[in-house]
DSSP file (Angstrom, degrees, kcal/mol; ACC not computed):
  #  RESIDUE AA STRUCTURE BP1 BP2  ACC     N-H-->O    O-->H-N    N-H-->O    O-->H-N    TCO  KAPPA ALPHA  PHI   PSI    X-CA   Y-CA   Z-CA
    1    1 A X              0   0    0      0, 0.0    68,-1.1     0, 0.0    69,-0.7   0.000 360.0 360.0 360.0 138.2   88.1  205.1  110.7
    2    2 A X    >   -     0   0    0      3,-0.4     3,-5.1    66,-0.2    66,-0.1  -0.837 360.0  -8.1-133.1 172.2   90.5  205.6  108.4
    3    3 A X  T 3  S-     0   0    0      1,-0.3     3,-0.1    -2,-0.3    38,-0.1   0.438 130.6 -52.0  -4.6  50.5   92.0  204.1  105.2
    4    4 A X  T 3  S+     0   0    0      1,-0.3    -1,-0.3     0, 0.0     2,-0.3   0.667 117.0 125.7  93.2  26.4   89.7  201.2  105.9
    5    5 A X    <   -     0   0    0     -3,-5.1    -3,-0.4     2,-0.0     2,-0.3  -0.801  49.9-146.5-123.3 163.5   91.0  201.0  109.4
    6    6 A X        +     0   0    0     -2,-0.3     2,-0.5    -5,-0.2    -3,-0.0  -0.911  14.3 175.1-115.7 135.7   89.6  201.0  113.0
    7    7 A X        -     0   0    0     -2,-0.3     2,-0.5     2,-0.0    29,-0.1  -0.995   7.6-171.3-148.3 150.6   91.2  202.5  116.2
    8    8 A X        +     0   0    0     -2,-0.5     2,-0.2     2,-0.0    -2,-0.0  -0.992  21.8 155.0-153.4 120.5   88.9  202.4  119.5
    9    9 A X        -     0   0    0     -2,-0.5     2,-0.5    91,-0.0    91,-0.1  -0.934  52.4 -85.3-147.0 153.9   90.7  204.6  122.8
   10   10 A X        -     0   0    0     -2,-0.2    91,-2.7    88,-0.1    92,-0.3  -0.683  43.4-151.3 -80.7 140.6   89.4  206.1  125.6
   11   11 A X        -     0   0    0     -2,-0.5     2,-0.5    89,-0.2    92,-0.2  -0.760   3.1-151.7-122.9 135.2   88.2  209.5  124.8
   12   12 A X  E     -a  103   0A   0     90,-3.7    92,-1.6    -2,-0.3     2,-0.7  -0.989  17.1-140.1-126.6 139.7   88.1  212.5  127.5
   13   13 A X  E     -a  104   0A   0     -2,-0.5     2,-0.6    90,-0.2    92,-0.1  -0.774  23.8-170.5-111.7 115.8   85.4  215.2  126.7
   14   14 A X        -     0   0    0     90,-2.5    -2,-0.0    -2,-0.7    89,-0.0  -0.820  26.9-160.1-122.6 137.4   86.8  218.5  127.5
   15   15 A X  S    S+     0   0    0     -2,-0.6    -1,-0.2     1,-0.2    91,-0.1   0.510  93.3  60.7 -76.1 -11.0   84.9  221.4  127.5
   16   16 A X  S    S+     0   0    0      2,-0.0     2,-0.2    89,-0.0    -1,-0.2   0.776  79.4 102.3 -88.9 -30.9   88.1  223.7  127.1
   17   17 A X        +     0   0    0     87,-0.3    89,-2.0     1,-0.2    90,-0.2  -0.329  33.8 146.2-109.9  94.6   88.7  221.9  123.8
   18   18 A X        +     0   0    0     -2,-0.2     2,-0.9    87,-0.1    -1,-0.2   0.107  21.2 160.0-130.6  51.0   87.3  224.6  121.1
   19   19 A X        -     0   0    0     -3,-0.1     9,-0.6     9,-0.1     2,-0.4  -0.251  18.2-173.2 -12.4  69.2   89.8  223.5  118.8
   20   20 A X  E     -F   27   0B   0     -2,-0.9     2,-0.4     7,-0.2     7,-0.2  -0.846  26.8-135.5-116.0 122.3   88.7  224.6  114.9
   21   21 A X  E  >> -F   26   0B   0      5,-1.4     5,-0.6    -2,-0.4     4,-0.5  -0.794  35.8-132.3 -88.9 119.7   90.6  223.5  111.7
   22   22 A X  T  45S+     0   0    0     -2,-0.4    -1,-0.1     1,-0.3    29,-0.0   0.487  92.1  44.3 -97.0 -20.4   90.6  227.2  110.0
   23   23 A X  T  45S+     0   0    0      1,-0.1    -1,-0.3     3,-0.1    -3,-0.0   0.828 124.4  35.3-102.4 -22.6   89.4  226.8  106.5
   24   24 A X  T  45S-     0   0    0     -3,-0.1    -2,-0.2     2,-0.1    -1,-0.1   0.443  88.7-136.9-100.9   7.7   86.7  224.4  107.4
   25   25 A X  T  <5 +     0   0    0     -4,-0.5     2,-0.2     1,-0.2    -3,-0.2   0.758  56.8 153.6  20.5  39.7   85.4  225.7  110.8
   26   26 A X  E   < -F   21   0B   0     -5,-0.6    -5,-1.4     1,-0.1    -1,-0.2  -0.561  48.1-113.3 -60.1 143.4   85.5  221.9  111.5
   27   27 A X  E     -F   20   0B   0     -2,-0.2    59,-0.5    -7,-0.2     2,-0.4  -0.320  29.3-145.6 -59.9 168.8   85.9  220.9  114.8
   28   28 A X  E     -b   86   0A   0     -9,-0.6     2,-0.3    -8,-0.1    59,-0.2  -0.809  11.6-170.8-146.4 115.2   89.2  218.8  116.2
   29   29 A X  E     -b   87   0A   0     57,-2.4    59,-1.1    -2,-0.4     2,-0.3  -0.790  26.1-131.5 -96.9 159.8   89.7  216.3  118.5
   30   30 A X  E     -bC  88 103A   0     73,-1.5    73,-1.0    -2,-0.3     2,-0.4  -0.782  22.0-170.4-133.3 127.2   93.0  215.6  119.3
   31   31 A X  E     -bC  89 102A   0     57,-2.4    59,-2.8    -2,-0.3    71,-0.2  -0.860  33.4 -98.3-113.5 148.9   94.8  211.9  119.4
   32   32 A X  E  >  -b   90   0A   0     69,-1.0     4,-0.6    -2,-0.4    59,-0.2  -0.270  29.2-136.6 -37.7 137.2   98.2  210.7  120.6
   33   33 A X  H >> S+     0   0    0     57,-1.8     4,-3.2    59,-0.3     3,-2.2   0.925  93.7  59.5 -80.6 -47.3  100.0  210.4  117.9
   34   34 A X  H 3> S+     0   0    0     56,-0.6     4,-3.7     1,-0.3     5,-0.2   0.961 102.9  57.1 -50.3 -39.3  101.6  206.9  118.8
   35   35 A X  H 34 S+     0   0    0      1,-0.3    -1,-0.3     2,-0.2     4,-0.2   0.561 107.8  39.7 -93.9  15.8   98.6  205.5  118.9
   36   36 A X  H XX S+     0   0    0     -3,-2.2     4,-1.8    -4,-0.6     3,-1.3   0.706 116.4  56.8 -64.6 -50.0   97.5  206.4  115.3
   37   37 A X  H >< S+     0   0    0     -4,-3.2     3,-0.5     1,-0.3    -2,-0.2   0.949  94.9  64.5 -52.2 -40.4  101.0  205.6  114.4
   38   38 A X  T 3< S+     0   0    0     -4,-3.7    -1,-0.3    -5,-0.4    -3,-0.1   0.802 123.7   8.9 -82.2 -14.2  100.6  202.3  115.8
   39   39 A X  T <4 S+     0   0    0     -3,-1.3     2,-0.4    -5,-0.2    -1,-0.3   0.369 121.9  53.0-120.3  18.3   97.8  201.1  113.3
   40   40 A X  S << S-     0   0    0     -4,-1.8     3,-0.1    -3,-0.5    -1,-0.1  -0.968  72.0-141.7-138.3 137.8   97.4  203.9  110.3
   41   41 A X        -     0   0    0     -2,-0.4    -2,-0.1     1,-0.2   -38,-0.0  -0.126  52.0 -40.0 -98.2-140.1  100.3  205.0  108.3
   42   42 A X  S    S-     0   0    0      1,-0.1    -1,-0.2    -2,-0.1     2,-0.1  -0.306  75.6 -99.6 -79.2 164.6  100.9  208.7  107.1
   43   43 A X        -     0   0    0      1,-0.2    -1,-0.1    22,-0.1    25,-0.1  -0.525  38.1 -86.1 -84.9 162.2   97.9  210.4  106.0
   44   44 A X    >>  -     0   0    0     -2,-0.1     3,-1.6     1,-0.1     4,-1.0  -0.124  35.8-125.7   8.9 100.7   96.6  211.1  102.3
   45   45 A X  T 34 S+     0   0    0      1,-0.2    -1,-0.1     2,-0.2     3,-0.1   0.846 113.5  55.5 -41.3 -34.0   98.1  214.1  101.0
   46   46 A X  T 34 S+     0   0    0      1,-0.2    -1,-0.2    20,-0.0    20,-0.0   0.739 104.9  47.9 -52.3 -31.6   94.7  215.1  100.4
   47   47 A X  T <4 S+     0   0    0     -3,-1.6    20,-0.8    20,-0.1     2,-0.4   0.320  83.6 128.0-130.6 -19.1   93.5  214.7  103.9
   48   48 A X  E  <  +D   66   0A   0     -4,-1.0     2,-0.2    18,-0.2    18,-0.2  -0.454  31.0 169.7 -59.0 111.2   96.6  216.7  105.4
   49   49 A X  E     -D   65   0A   0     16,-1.4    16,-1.2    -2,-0.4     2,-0.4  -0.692  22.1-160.4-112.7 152.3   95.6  219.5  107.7
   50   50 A X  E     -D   64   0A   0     -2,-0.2     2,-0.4    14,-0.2    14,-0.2  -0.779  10.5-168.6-157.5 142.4   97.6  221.7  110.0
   51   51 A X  E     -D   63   0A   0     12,-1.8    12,-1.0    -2,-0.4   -30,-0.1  -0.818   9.6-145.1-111.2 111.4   95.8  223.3  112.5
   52   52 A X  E     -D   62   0A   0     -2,-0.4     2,-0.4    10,-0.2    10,-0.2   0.036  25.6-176.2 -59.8 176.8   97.4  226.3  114.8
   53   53 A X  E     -D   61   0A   0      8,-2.0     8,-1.3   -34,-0.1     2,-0.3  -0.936  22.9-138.3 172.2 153.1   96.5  226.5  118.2
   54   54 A X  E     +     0   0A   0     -2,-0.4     2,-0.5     6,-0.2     5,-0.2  -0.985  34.3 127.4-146.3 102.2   96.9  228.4  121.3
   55   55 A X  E >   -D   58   0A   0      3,-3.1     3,-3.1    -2,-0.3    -2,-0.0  -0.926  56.5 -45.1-159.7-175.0   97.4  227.3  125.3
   56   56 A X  T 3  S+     0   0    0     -2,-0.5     3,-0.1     1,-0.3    -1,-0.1  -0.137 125.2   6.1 -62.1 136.9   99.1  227.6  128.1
   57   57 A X  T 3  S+     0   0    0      1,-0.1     2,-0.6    -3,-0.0    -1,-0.3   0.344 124.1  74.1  76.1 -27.3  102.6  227.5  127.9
   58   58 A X  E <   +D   55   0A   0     -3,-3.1    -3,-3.1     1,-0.2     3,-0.1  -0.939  46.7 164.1-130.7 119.0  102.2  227.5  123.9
   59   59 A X  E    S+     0   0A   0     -2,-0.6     2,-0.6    -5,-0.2    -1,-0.2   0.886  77.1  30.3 -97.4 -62.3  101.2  230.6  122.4
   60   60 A X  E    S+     0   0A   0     -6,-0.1    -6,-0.2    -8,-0.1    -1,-0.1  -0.513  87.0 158.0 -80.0  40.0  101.9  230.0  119.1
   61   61 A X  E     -D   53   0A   0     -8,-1.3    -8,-2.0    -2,-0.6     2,-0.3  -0.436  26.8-143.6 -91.0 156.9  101.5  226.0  118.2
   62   62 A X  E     -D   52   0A   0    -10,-0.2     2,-0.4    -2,-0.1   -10,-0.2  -0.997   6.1-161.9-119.8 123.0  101.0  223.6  115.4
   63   63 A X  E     -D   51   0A   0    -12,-1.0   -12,-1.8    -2,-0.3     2,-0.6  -0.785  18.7-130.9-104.3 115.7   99.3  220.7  115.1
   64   64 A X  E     -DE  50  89A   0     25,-0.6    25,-3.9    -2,-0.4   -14,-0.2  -0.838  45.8-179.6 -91.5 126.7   99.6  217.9  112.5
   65   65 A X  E     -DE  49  88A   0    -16,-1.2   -16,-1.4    -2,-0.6    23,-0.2  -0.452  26.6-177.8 -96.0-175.7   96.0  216.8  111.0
   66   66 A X  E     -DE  48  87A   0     21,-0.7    21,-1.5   -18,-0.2     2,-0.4  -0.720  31.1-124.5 171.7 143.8   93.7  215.2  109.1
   67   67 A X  E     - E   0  86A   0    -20,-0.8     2,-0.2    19,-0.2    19,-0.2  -0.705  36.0-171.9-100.9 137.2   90.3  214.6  108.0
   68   68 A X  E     - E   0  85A   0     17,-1.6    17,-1.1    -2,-0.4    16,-0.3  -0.694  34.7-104.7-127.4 145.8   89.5  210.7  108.7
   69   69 A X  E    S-     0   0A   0    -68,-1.1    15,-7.0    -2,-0.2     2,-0.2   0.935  90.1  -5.0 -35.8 -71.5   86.2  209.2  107.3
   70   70 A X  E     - E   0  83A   0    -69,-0.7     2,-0.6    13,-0.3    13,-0.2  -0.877  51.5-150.7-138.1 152.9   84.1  208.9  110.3
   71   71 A X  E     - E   0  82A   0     11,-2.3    11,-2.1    -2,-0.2     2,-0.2  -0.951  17.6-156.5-142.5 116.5   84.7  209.5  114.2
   72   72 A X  E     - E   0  81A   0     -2,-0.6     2,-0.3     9,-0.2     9,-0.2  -0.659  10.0-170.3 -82.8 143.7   82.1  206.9  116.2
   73   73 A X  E     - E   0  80A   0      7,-0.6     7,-1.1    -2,-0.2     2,-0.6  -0.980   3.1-163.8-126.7 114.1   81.7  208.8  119.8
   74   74 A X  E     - E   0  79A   0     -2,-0.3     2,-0.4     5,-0.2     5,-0.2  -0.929   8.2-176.8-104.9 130.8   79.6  206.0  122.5
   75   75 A X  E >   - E   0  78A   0      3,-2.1     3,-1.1    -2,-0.6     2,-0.7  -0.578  59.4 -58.3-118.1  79.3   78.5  208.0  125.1
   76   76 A X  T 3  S-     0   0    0     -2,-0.4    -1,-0.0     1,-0.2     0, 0.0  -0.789 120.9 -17.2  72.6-129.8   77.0  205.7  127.3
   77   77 A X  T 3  S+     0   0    0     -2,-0.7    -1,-0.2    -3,-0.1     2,-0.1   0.593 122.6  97.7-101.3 -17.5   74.1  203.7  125.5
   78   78 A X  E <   - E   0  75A   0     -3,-1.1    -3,-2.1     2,-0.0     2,-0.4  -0.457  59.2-158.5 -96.4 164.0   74.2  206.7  122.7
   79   79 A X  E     - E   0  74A   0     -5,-0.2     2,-0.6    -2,-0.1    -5,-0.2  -0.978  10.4-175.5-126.5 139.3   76.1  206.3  119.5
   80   80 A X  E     - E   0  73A   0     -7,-1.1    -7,-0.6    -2,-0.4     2,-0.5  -0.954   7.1-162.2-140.0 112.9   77.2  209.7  117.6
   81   81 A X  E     - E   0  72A   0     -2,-0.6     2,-0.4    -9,-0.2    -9,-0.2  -0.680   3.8-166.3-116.1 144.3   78.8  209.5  114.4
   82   82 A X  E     - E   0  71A   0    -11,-2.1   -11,-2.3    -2,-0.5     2,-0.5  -0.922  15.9-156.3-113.4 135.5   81.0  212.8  112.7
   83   83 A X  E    S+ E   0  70A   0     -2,-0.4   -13,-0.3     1,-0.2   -14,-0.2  -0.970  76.2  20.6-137.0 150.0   81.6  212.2  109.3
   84   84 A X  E    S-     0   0A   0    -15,-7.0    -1,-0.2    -2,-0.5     2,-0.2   0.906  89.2-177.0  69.0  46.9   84.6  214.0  107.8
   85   85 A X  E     - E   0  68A   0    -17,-1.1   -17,-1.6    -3,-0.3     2,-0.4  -0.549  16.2-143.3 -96.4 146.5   85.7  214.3  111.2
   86   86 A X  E     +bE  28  67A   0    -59,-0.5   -57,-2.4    -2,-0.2     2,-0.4  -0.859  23.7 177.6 -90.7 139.5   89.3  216.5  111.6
   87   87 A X  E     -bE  29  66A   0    -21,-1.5   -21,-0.7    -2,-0.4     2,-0.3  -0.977  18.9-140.8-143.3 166.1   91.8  215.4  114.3
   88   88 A X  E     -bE  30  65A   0    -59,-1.1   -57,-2.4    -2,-0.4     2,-0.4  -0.656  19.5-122.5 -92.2 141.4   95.2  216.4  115.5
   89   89 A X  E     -bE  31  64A   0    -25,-3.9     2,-0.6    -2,-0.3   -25,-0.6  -0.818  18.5-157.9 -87.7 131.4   97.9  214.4  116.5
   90   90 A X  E     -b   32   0A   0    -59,-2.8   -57,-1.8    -2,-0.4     2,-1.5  -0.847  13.7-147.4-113.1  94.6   99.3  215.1  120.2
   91   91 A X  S    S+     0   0    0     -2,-0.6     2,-0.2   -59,-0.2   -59,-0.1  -0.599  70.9  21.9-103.1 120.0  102.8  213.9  120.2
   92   92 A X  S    S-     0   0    0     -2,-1.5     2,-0.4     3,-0.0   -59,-0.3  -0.439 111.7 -39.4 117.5 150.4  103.1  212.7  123.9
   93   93 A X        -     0   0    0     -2,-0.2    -2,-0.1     1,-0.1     8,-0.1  -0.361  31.2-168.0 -52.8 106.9  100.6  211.7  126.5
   94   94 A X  S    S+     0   0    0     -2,-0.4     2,-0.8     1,-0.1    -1,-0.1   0.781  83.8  55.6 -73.1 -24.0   97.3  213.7  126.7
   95   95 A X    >   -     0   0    0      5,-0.3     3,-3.0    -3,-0.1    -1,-0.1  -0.689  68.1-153.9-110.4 123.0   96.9  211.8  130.1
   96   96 A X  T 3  S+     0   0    0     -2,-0.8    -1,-0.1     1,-0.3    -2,-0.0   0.788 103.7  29.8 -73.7 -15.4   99.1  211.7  132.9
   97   97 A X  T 3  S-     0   0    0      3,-0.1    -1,-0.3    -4,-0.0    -2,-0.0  -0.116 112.7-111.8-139.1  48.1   98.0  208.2  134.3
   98   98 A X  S <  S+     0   0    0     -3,-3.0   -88,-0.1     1,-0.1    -2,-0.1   0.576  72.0 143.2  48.8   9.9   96.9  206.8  130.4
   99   99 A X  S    S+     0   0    0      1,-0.2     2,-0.2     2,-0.0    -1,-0.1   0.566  72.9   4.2 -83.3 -10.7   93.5  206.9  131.7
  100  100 A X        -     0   0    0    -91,-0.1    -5,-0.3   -88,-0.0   -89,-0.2  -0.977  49.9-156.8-164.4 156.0   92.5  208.2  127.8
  101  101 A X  S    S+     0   0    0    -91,-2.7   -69,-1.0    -2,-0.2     2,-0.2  -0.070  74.4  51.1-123.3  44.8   94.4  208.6  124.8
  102  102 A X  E     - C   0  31A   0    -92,-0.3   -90,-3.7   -71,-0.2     2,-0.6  -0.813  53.1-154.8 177.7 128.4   91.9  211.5  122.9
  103  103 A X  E     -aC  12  30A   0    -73,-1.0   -73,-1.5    -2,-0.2   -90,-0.2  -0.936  18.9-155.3-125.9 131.4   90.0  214.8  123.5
  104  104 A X  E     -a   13   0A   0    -92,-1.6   -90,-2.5    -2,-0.6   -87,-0.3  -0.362  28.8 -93.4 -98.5 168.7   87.1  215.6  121.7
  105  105 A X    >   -     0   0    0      1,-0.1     3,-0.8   -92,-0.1     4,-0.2  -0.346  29.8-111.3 -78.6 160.1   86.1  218.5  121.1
  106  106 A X  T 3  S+     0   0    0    -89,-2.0    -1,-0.1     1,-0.3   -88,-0.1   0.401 112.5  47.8 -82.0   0.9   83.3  220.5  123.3
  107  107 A X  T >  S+     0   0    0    -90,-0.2     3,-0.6     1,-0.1    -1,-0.3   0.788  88.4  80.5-110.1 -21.1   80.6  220.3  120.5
  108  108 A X  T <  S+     0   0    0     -3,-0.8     3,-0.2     1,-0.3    -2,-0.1   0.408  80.3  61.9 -50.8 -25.0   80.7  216.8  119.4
  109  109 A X  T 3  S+     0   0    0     -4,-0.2    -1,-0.3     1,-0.2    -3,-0.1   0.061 100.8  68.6-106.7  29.3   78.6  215.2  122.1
  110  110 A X  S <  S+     0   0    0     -3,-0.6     3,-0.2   -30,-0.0    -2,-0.2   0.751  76.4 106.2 -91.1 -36.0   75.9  217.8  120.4
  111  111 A X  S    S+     0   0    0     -3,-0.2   -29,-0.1     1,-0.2    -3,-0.0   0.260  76.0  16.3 -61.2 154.2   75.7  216.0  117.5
  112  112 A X              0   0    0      1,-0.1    -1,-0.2   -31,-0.1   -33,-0.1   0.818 360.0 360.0  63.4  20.6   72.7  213.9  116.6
  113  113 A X              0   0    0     -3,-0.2    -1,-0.1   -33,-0.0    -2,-0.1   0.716 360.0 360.0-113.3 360.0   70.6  215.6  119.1
């Protein structure tokens, strides 16, 4: 949730993902950007991250963030809530056949246990 807003996507839970926002050793899961765009506008200057990042094919990348209220996770019947959660915006498809439009990060389905 963000500026009093809701967005609900399929989420793929990648163990490669250890994605870290560098002054806060938050985690970051990583969204499509259209489909933030398509119901939140630009973030809070406050709430403006950018997170570097390293992967195949990209040695040297940047990532526009931002810290969002809360990030609901349902994993099956369990509910896991991040609060101050960071994500990155992915501009372009993180799935090739749209099957999820988010990858959280490999520690998040720790939480609350």
């Amino acid at each position: 949730m963000e500026q009093g807003k809701r967005i609900d996507v399929k989420a793929l839970f990648d163990t490669g993902n250890a994605l870290r926002e560098p002054f806060s050793g938050k985690p970051v899961s990583i969204i499509e950007s259209d489909v933030w765009h398509a119901v939140i506008e630009e973030p809070k200057p406050e709430h403006y991250k950018v997170i570097p990042f390293h992967s195949i094919g990209q040695e040297h990348g940047v990532l526009t963030g931002m810290e969002i209220d809360e990030l609901i996770i349902w994993a099956g019947d369990r509910k896991i809530v991040q609060k101050q959660a960071i994500i990155a915006l992915y501009e372009g498809s993180l799935s090739k056949d749209k099957s999820f439009q988010m990858i959280l990060h490999q520690g998040l389905l720790n939480l609350g246990e």
